[in-house]
C-alpha positions as CSV (number, residue, x, y, z in Angstrom):
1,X,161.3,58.6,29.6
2,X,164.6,59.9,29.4
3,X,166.0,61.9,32.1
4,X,166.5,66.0,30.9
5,X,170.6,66.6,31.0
6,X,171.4,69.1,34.0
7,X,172.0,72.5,32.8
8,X,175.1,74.1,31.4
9,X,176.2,75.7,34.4
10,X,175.2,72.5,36.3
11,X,177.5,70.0,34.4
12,X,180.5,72.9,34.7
13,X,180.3,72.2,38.5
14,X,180.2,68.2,38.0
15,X,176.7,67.8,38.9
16,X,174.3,64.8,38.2
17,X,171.3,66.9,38.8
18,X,170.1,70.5,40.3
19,X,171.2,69.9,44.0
20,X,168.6,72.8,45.0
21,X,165.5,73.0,42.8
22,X,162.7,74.7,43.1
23,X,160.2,71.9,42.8
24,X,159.2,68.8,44.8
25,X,162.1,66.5,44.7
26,X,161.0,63.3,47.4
27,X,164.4,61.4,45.4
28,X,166.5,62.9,47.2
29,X,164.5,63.0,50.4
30,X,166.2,64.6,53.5
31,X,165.9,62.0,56.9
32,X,165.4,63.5,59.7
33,X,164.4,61.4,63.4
34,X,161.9,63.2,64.5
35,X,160.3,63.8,61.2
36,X,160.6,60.0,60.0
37,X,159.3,59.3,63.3
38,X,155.9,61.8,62.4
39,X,155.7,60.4,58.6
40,X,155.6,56.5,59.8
41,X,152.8,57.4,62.5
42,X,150.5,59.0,59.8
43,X,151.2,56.1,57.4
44,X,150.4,53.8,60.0
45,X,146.8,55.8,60.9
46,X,146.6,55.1,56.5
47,X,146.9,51.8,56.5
48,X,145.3,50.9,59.4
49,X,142.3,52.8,58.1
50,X,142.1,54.9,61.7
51,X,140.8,58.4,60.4
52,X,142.1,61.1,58.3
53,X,145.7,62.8,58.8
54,X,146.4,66.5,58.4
55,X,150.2,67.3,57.7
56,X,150.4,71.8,58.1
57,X,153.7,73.5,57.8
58,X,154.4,77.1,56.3
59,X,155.6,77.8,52.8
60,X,158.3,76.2,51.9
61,X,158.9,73.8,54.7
62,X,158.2,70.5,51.8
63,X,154.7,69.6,53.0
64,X,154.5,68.3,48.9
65,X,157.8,66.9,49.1
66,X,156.7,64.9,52.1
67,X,153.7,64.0,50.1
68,X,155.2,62.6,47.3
69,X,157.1,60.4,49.6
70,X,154.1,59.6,51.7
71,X,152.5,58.4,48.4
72,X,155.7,56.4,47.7
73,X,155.3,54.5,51.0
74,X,151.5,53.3,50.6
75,X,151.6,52.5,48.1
76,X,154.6,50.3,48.2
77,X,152.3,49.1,50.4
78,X,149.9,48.1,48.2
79,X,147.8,51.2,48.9
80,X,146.0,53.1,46.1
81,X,146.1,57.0,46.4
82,X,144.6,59.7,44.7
83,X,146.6,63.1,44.8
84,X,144.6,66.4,44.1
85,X,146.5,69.4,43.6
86,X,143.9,71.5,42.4
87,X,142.2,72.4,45.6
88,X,139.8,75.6,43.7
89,X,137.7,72.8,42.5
90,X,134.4,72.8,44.2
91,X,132.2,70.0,45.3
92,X,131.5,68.5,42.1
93,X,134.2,68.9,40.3
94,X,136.7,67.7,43.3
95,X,134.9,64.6,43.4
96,X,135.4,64.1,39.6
97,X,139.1,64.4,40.0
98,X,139.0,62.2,42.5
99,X,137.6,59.8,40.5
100,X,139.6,60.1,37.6
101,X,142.9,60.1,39.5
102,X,142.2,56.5,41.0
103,X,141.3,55.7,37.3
104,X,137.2,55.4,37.4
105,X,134.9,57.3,34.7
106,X,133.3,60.5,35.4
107,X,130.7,61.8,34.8
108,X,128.7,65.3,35.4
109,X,125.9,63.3,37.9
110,X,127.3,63.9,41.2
111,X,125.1,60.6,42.5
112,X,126.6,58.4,39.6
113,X,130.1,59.6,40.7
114,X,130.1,59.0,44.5
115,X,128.3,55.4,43.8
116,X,131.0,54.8,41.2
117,X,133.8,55.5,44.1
118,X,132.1,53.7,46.8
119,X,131.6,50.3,44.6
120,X,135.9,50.7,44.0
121,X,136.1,51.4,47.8
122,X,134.0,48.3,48.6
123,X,136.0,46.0,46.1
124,X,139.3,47.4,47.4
125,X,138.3,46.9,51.0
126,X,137.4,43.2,50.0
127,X,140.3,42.8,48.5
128,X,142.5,43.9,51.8
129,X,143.6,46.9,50.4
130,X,143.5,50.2,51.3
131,X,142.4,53.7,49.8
132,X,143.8,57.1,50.3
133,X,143.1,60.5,49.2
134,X,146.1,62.8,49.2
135,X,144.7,66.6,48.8
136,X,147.5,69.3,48.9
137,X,147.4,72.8,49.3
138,X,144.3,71.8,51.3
139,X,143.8,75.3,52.9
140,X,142.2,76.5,49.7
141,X,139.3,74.2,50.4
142,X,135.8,75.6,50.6
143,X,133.5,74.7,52.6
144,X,131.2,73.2,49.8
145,X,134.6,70.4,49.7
146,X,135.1,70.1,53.3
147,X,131.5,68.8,53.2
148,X,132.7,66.6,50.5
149,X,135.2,65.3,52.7
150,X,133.6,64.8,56.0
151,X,131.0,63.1,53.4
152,X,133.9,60.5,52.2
153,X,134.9,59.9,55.6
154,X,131.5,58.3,56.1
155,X,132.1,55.3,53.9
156,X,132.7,52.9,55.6
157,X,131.8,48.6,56.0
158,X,131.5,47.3,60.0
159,X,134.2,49.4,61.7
160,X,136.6,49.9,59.1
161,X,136.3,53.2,56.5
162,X,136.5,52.6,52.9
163,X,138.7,55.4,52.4
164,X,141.5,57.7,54.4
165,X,141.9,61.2,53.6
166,X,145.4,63.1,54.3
167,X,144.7,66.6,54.0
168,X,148.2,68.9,53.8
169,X,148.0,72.5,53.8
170,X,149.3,75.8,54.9
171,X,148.3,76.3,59.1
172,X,145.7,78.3,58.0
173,X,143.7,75.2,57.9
174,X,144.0,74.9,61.3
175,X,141.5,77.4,61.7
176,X,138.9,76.6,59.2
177,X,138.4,73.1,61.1
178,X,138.0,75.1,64.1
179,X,134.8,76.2,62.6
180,X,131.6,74.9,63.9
181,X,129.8,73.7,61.2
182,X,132.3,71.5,60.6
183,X,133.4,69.9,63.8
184,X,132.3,66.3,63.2
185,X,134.8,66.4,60.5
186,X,137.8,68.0,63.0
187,X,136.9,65.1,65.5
188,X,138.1,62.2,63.0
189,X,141.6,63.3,62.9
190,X,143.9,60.8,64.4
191,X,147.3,62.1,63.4
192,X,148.5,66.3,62.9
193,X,151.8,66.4,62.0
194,X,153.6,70.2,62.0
195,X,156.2,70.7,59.9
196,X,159.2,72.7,61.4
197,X,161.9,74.9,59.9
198,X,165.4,73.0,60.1
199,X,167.5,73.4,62.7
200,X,171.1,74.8,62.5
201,X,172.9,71.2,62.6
202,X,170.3,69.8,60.5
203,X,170.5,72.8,57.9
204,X,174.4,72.1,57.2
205,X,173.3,68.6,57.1
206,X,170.6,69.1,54.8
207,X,173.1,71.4,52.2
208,X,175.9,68.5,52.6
209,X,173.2,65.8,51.6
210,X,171.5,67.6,48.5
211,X,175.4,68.4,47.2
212,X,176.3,64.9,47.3
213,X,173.3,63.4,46.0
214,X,174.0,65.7,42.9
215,X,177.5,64.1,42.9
216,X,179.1,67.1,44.1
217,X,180.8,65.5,47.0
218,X,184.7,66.1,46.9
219,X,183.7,68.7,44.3
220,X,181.7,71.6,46.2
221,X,182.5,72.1,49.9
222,X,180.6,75.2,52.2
223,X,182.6,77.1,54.9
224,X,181.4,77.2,58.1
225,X,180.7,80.5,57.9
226,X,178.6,80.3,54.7
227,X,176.7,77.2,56.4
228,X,176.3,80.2,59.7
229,X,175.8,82.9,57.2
230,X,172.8,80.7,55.1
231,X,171.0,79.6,58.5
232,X,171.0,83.3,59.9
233,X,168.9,84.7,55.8
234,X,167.0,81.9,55.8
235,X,166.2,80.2,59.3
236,X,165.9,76.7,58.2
237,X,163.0,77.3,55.7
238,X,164.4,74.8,52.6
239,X,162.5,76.5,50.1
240,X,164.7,79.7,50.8
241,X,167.7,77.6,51.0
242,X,167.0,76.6,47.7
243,X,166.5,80.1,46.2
244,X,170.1,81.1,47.9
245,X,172.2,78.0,46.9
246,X,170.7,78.6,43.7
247,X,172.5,81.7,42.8
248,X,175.2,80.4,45.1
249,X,176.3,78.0,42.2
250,X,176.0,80.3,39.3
251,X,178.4,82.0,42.0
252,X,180.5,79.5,41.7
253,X,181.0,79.5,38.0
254,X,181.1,83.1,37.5
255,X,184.2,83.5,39.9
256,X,185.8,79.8,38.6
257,X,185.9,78.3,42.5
258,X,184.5,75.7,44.0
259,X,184.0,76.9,47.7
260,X,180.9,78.3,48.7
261,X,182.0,80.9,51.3
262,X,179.8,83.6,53.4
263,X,180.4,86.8,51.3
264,X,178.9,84.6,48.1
265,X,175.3,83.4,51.2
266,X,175.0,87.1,51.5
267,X,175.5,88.3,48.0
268,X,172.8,85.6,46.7
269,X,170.5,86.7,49.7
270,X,170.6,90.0,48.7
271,X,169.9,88.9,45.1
272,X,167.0,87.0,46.2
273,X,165.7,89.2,48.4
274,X,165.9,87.3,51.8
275,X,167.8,89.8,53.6
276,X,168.7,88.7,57.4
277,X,166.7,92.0,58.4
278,X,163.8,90.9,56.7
279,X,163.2,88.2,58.3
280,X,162.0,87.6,62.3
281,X,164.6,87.8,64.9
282,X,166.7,84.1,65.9
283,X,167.7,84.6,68.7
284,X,164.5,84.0,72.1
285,X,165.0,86.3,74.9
286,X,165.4,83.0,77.1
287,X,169.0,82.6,74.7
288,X,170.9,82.1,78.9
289,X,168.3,80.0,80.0
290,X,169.1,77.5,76.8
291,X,172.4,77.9,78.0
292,X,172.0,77.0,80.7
293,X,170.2,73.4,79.4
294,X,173.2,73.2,77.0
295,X,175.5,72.7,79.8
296,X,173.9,70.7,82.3
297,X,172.6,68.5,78.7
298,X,176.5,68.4,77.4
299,X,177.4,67.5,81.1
300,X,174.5,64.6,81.4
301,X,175.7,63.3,78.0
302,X,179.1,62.5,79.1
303,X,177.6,59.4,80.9
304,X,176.1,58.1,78.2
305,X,178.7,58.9,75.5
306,X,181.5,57.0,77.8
307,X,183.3,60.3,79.0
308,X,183.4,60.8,82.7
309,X,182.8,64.6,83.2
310,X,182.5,67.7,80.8
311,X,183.2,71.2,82.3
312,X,181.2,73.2,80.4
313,X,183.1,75.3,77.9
314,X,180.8,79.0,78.1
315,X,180.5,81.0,80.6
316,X,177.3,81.5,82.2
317,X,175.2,84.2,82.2
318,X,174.9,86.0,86.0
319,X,171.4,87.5,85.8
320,X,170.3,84.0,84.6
321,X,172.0,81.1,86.8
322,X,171.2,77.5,86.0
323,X,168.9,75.4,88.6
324,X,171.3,74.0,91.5
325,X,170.9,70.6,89.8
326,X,172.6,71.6,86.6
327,X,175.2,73.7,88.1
328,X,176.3,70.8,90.1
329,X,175.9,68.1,87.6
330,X,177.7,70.7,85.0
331,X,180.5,72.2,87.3
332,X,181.8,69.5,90.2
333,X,183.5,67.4,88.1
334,X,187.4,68.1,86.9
335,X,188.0,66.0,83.9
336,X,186.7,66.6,80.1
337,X,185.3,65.0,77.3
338,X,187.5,63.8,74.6
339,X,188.8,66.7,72.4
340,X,187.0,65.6,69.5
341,X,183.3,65.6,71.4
342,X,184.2,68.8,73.0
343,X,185.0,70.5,69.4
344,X,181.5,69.2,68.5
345,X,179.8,70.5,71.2
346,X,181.6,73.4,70.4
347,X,181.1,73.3,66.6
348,X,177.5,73.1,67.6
349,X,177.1,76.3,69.3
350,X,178.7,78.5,67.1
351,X,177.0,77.1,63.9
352,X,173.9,77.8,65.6
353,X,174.7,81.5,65.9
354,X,173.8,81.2,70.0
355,X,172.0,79.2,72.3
356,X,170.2,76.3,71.8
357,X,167.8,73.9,73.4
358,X,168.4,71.1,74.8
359,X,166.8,68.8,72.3
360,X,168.3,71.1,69.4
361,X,172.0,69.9,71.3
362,X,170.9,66.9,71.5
363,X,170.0,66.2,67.9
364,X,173.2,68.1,66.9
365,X,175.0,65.2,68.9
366,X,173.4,62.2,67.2
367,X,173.8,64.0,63.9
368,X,177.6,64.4,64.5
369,X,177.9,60.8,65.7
370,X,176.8,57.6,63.7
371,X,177.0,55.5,66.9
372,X,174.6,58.0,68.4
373,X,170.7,58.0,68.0
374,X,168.1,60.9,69.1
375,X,165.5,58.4,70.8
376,X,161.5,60.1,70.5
377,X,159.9,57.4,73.5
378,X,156.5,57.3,75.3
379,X,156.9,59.0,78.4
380,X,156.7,55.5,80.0
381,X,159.7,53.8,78.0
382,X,161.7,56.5,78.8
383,X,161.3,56.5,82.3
384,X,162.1,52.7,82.2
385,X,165.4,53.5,80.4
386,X,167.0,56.2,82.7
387,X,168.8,53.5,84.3
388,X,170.6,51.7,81.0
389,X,174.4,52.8,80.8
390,X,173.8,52.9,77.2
391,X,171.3,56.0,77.7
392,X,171.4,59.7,78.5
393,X,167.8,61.6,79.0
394,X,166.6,65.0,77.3
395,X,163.9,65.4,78.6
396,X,160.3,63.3,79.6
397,X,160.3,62.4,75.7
398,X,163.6,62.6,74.2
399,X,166.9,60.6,74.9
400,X,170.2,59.9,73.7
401,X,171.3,56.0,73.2
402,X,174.7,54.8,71.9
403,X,174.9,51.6,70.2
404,X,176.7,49.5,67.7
405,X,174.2,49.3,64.9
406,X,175.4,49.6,60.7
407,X,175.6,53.0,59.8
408,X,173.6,52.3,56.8
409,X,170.0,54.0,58.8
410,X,167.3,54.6,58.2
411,X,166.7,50.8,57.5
412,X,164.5,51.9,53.9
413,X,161.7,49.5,52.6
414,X,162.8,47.4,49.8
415,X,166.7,48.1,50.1
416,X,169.2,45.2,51.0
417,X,171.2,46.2,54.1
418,X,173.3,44.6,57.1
419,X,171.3,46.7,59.5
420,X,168.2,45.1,58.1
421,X,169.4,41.6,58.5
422,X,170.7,42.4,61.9
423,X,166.8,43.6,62.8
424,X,165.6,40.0,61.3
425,X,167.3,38.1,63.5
426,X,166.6,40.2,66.3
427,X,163.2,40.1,65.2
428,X,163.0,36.0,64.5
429,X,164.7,35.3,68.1
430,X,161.7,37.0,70.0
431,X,160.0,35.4,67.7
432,X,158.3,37.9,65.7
433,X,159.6,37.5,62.3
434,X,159.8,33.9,60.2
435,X,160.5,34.6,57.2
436,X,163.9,34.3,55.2
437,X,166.7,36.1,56.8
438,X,167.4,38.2,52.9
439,X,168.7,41.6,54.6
440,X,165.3,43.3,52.8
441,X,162.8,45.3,54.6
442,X,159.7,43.8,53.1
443,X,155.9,43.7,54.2
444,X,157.0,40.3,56.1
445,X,159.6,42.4,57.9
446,X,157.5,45.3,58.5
447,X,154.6,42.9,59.8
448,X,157.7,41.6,62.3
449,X,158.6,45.2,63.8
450,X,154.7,46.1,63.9
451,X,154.0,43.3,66.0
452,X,156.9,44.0,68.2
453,X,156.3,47.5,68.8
454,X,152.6,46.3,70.1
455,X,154.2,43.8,72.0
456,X,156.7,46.8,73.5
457,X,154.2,49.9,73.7
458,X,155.2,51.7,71.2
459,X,153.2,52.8,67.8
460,X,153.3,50.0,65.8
461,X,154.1,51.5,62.6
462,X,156.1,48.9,61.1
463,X,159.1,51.5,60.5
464,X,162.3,50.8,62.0
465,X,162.8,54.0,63.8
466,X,165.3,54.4,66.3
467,X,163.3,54.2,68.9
468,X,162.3,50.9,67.7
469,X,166.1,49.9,67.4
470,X,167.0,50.8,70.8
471,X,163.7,48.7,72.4
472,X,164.4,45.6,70.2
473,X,168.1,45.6,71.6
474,X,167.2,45.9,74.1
475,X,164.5,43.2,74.5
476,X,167.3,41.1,72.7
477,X,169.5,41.6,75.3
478,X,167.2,40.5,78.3
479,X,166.5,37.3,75.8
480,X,169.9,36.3,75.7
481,X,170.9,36.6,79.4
482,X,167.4,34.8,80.4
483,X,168.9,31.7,78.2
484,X,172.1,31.8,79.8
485,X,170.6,31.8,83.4
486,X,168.6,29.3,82.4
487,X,171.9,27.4,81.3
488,X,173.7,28.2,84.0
489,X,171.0,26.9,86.4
């Protein structure tokens, strides 16, 4: 079917497509670590037939955006997966659209339906494929469907279920599996994921990526101050960056420019209704003591980023010093970072309208530098990697690694790419992958990282996170300096 021409407006500005719609758009799919690290853990728990996953986040967040692209992954996968979207449905009937989504006749017998789903199940399973029920908007559920559900998660063959369910809803699910007549259903999850609102660095990150996937890049740029101005109406929400950078561009051709700027955020806030005073406050009373972890973070960093001091840039606050540790680490030495880094750190700050946490900094870093990767480790690997050179630690989870990998990450399933071959020969010389060395992620290649992330203690998702990345160098590493000992012996 032929793609719908963008609007008039729309092709005025140059623009492929609508940069900012208001529906689902998982083409255009924003990447963020942390996130990409959540999705492959609950696709992994899917296809490895673990449980069910539940995926909550407010309005607006893109808990059906990361849906469709959920979908997209299983079932390049090979996994079958039936999406509801009409959650009002009641027992019956929800087990009939079920059915008619994975492409089985229904019927109004609700005996001859569930039969008719667990003889697909059972030839799936035999098969080696997998099954999965996608059911969005999940908090409208009743309790009649819950049943339902707990009553799917009981097929199963041996030890393996016959079908995994991903419910995705508003938090208000949360509490309606804290109920007690449903608690054998709440004890199969294996995997919550919690969507967050976007951070200030990945908010300007997120506008820049939607612009130039509609082919505005060159052609639409956003002041600082507008990116400052959109974060403070909005917080991070995407939905109600959407509704404001929708009016923003018939902004744009009503005044014939091209720049978004702050006075055009806050007219098309107003418009909208998302006033900055409507919305909860930004700033946490604890603002000096993330301060406070910004400079003792920014000062750590230098280590890792190849500088050998930082003198932190703010001053800090006096009824709130920072711990003896981070005053010492942050103020003893004399010499800076290179004047580019410091303008980022700096750029950071001020684009977040104040203070930020240490992991927010720390993400801002990676995302400013492509040599630069936000590492999410087990506790355990990242106590094991506080002494590489290559490493600076956040905190008992989080660390920053530089490295010298392509910049074309996240290494995506079925794309051709020199990171990917670079992971297949990583990957072949420890002797997990043997198949052709093609430069395509592919179910051989994704086999090859799950079994090394078993092999490494981490979640073997079969994703190439960076977490993944920074493990397999550095296993590569240790593999190449045992041959030459063994040489040189």
């Amino acid at each position: 079917m032929a793609l719908r021409p963008p609007a008039a407006h729309l092709q005025l500005l140059g623009l492929s497509r609508h940069p900012f719609p208001t529906t689902p758009d998982a083409e255009a799919y924003f990447h963020t670590d942390l996130l990409e690290g959540e999705l492959a853990e609950a696709v992994h728990c899917v296809l490895e037939r673990k449980g069910f996953v539940v995926v909550t986040g407010e309005v607006g967040l893109g808990k059906s955006t990361l849906a469709r692209r959920m979908i997209a992954t299983l079932e390049a996968q090979g996994c079958a997966v039936a999406l509801v979207l009409n959650t009002f449905l009641r027992e019956r009937e929800l087990l009939r659209e079920i059915n008619r989504d994975l492409g089985l006749p229904g019927s109004d017998d609700f005996g001859a339906n569930l039969a008719g789903l667990n003889a697909f199940l059972l030839a799936r399973q035999q098969e080696g494929h997998t099954t999965a029920i996608l059911i969005d908007d999940a908090q409208n559920l009743c309790m009649e469907s819950l049943e339902l559900v707990r009553l799917l998660t009981n097929l199963e063959t041996g030890q393996e279920k016959l079908v995994q369910i991903v419910l995705i809803a508003q938090p208000e699910l949360v509490d309606t599996l804290e109920r007690r007549e449903i608690r054998q259903l709440t004890s199969r999850i294996v995997k919550h994921v919690r969507l967050q609102p976007l951070g200030p660095q990945e908010a300007m990150r997120y506008v820049d990526h939607r612009l130039s996937f509609a082919g505005a890049a060159g052609r639409i740029t956003v002041t600082e101050a507008a990116h400052h101005c959109l974060f403070q109406h909005t917080r991070g929400n995407p939905r109600r960056m959407h509704i404001v950078l929708d009016r923003c561009l018939y902004g744009l051709v009503a005044r014939h420019v091209r720049t978004v700027d702050a006075a055009l955020v806050s007219a098309a806030a107003r418009e909208s209704g998302l006033q900055e005073g409507h919305l909860a406050p930004l700033r946490a009373s604890a603002g000096w003591r993330r301060k406070a972890a910004y400079a003792a973070l920014a000062a750590s960093a230098v280590t890792a980023l190849g500088a050998t001091a930082l003198a932190p840039g703010h001053e800090m606050a006096a009824d709130t010093p920072p711990s003896s540790s981070a005053a010492s680490t942050a103020s003893a030495p004399d010499e800076r970072l290179p004047p580019c880094l410091q303008a980022r750190l700096d750029q950071s700050w001020r684009k977040a309208g104040g203070p930020l946490a240490a992991v927010d900094l720390a993400s801002a870093l990676a995302a400013a530098d492509p040599a630069v990767d936000l590492l999410v480790l087990p506790p355990t690997l990242a106590a094991g990697a506080q002494d590489d050179p290559a490493v600076c630690l956040v905190d008992e989870r989080h660390a920053l690694w530089t490295h010298d990998w392509p910049e074309d990450r996240p290494l995506t399933y079925g794309k051709r790419s020199d990171g990917a071959l670079r992971l297949q020969r990583a990957l072949a010389t420890l002797g997990h992958y043997h198949g052709e060395l093609d430069g395509v992620i592919g179910i051989q290649t994704s086999r090859a990282i799950a079994s090394f992330q078993t092999a490494d203690g981490l979640p073997p998702t079969g994703f190439a996170d960076p977490a993944t990345l920074y493990m397999l160098t550095r296993a590569a590493k240790r593999h190449f300096t045992s041959k030459l000992d063994q040489q040189n012996g």
